[in-house]
N, C-alpha and C positions, 0 to 999 in steps of 0.2 A: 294431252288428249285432243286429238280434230273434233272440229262442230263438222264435221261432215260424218261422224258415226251414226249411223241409224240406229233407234233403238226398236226391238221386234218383239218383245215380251208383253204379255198384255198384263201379268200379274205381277206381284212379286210377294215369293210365300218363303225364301228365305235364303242368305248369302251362302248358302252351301251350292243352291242352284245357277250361282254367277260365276262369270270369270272373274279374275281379277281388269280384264277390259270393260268389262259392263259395271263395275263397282267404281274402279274411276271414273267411266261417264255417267253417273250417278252424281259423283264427288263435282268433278266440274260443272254441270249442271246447276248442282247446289249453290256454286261459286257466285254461280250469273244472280241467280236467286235472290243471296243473299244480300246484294245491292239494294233490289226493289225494298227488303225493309229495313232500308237507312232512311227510306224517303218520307217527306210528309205524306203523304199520301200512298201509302204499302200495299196496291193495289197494281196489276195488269190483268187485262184482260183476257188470257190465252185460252179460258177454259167456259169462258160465257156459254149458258145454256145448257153446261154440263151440270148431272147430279152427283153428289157426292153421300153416301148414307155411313153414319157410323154406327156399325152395329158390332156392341160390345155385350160381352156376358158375364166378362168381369167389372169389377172398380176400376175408375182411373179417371187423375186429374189433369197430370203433364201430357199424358200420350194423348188421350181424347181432346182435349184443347188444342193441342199442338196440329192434329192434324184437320181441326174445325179450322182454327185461323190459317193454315196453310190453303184452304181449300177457298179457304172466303177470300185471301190474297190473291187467288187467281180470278179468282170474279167466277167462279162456280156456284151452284145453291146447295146449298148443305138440310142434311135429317139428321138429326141425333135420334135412335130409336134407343129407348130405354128398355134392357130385357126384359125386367123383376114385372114390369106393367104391360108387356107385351103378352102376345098370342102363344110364346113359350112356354109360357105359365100355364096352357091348358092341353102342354102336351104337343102342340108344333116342332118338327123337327128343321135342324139347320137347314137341310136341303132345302125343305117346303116353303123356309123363310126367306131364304134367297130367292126362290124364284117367284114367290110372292112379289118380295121386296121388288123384282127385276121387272115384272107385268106394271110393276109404275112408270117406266120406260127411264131409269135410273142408268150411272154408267160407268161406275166404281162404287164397290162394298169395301169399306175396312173394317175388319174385323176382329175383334180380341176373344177367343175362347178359353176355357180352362182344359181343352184336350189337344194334346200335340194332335196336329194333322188336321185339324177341325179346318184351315183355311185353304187347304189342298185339295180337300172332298168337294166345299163349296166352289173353287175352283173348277173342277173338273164341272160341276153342276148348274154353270152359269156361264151363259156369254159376255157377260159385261165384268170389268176387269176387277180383281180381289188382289186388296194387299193387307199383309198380315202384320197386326198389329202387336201378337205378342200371340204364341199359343203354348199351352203348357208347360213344359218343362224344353222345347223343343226349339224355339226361335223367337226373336224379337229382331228381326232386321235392321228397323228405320234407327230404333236406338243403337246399335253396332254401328250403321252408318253415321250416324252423327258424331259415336265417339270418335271416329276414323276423321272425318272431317273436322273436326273439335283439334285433335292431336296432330295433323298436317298442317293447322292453321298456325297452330301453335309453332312446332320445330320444323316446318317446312319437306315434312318427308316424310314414309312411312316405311320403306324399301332401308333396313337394316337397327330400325330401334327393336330394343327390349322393352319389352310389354307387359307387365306382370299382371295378372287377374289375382285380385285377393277374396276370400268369402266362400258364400256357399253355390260353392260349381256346381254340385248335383243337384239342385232345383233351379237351378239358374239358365232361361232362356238365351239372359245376355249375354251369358257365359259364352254360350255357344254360338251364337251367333259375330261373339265379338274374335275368338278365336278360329272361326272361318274367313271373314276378312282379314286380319290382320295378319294373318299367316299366306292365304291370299296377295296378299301387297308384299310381300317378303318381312313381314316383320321378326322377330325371334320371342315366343310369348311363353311365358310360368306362369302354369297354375301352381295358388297356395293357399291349403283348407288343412281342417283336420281332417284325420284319414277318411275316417264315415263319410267328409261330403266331398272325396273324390270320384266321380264314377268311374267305375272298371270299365277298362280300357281305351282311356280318355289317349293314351300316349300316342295310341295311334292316329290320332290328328296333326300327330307333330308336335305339340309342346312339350315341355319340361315339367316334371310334377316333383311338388317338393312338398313337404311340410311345417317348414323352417320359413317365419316370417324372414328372419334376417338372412336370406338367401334369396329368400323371392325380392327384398330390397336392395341388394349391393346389384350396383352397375346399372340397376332397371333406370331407362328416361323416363318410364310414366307405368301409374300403375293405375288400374281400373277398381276401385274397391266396392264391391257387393253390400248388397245388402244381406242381412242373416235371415234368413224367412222362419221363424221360430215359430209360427203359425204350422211349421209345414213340419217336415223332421227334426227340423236341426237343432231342435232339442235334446237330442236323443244323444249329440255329439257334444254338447256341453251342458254342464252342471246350470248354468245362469250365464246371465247375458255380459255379471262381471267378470266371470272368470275369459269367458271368451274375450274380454277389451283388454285382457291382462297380456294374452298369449298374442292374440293376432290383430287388438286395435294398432290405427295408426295415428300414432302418437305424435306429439312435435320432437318430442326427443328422437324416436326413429326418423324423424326426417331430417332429423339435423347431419345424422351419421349417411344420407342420402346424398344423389349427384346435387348439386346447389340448385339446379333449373327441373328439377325433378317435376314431372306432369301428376295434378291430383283429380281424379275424375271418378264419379260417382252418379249410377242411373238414378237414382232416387226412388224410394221417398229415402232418407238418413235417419239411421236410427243414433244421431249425437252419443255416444260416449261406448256406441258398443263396436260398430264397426272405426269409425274414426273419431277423434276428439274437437270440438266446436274452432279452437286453433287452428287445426289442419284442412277443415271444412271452408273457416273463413280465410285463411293462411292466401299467402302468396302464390302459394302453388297451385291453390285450387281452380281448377275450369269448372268446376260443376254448374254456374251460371251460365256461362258462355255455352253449355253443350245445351241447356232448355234451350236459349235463342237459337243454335246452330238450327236447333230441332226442325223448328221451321221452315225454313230454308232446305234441308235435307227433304221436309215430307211435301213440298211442293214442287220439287224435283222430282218425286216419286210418282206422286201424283199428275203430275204433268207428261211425264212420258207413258206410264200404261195408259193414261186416256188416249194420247196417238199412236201409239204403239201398230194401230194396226192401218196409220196412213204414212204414204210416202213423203216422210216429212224429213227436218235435216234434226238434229237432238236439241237446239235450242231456237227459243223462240227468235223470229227475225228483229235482227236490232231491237234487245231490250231496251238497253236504256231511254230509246223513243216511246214507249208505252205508258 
């Protein structure tokens, strides 16, 4: 990928909306990034005087950290709004808080809701740039992009691995989002759930849908394993959370009968012994560490190009490493 690609997006609400050109100069992007926090001092300056607001309506520890310190790494100033204490609470609607939020003279919203499309509407509803940090059942971008960059870091490519997604795909943002990239970059990806949390007519994305953990595991370079959101349906699809680690945890013993250099990744939070066993979480194979860190890296990338998005700029900051 040239640093001479411009980027002209001012948002980003989710990898369905990308090319596979604008996902790799994302990826690259990240690359440069990711230097700056080798350094003692994990700071440049590209974004000074930019505001950054995080405005979430759900929980979250990894994503909302991840893209405070992504945003503090640029030397931006960051709001964390808290919903539950916010002006929501008395009946404010997303719009009215966005452009509330925007009369601060603020110039990225990230934002987590519980309704698919909640950061498209805001989008449409603000001039200053939205990226989505996770909305309902529907996208989680930055974390797709990090597994993407997490797994090319790793085996150097992305254009002809098998992919497997394990868990619950029908409530799964990641699902979907990781299955748009990586199909995107040429990858070959299987989904594998019990039937209940496959959704109807997922095929037409292009994957493989299977039911059969040891199907979803033969030949796979890396498998993405979900979390069970048993909070949500997926109760419904199994009796308890052991019978589920019976059928579809990943086990050490399933990974022993796996390729040897086998990829283990996981968005997190891990629910220890239902989706995978603490072996295979701390195992050799696991990135799960490495994709938080990526995370960084990836959401400063993000955040760095929809703030200039809308000047004639080139996709990476001039001579990093001098900064």
């Amino acid at each position: 990928m040239s640093n001479k690609f411009i980027w002209t997006k001012k948002d980003l609400l989710g990898l369905e909306y990308l090319s596979a050109e604008e996902i790799n100069h994302i990826l690259y992007t990240a690359a440069s990034f990711k230097e700056v926090t080798t350094r003692q001092i994990k700071k440049v300056p590209v974004l000074r005087g930019k505001t950054v607001v995080n405005l979430f309506y759900e929980p979250s520890t990894r994503t909302r950290t991840s893209f405070e310190l992504a945003a503090k790494r640029l030397s931006a100033d960051v709001i964390n709004i808290a919903v539950e204490s916010s002006s929501v609470r008395k009946g404010e609607t997303l719009i009215d808080t966005g452009r509330n939020i925007e009369a601060l003279k603020i110039d990225i919203i990230v934002v987590r809701h519980s309704a698919s499309g909640a950061p498209n509407i805001l989008a449409r509803s603000v001039r200053s740039s939205v990226v989505n940090a996770g909305d309902g059942w529907h996208e989680h971008p930055t974390q797709a992009l990090l597994d993407i960059f997490t797994l090319k870091e790793k085996l150097g490519r992305i254009e002809g691995l098998k992919v497997s997604i394990i868990g619950d795909i029908a409530h799964s943002r990641v699902a979907r989002s990781n299955i748009w990239g990586f199909i995107k970059l040429g990858a070959k990806v299987t989904v594998c759930a019990p039937e209940k949390l496959i959704p109807v007519g997922i095929e037409q994305t292009g994957v493989h849908v299977t039911n059969d953990i040891n199907e979803a595991l033969e030949d796979a370079d890396a498998i993405n394993v979900l979390r069970m959101q048993f909070e949500r349906d997926s109760k419904l699809a199994f009796p308890s959370a052991l019978e589920y680690f019976k059928q579809y945890g990943i086990t050490s013993d399933r990974i022993k009968k796996c390729k040897k250099n086998i990829v283990v990744m996981h968005p997190g939070p891990i629910n220890r012994g239902v989706e995978m066993s603490s072996e295979v979480a701390d195992g050799a194979n696991s990135v799960i560490l490495e994709q938080v860190t990526n995370g960084i890296a990836v959401r400063m990338a993000v955040l760095y190009l929809v703030a200039l998005a809308k000047k004639p700029t080139s996709s990476l900051p001039a001579k990093v490493e001098n900064m």
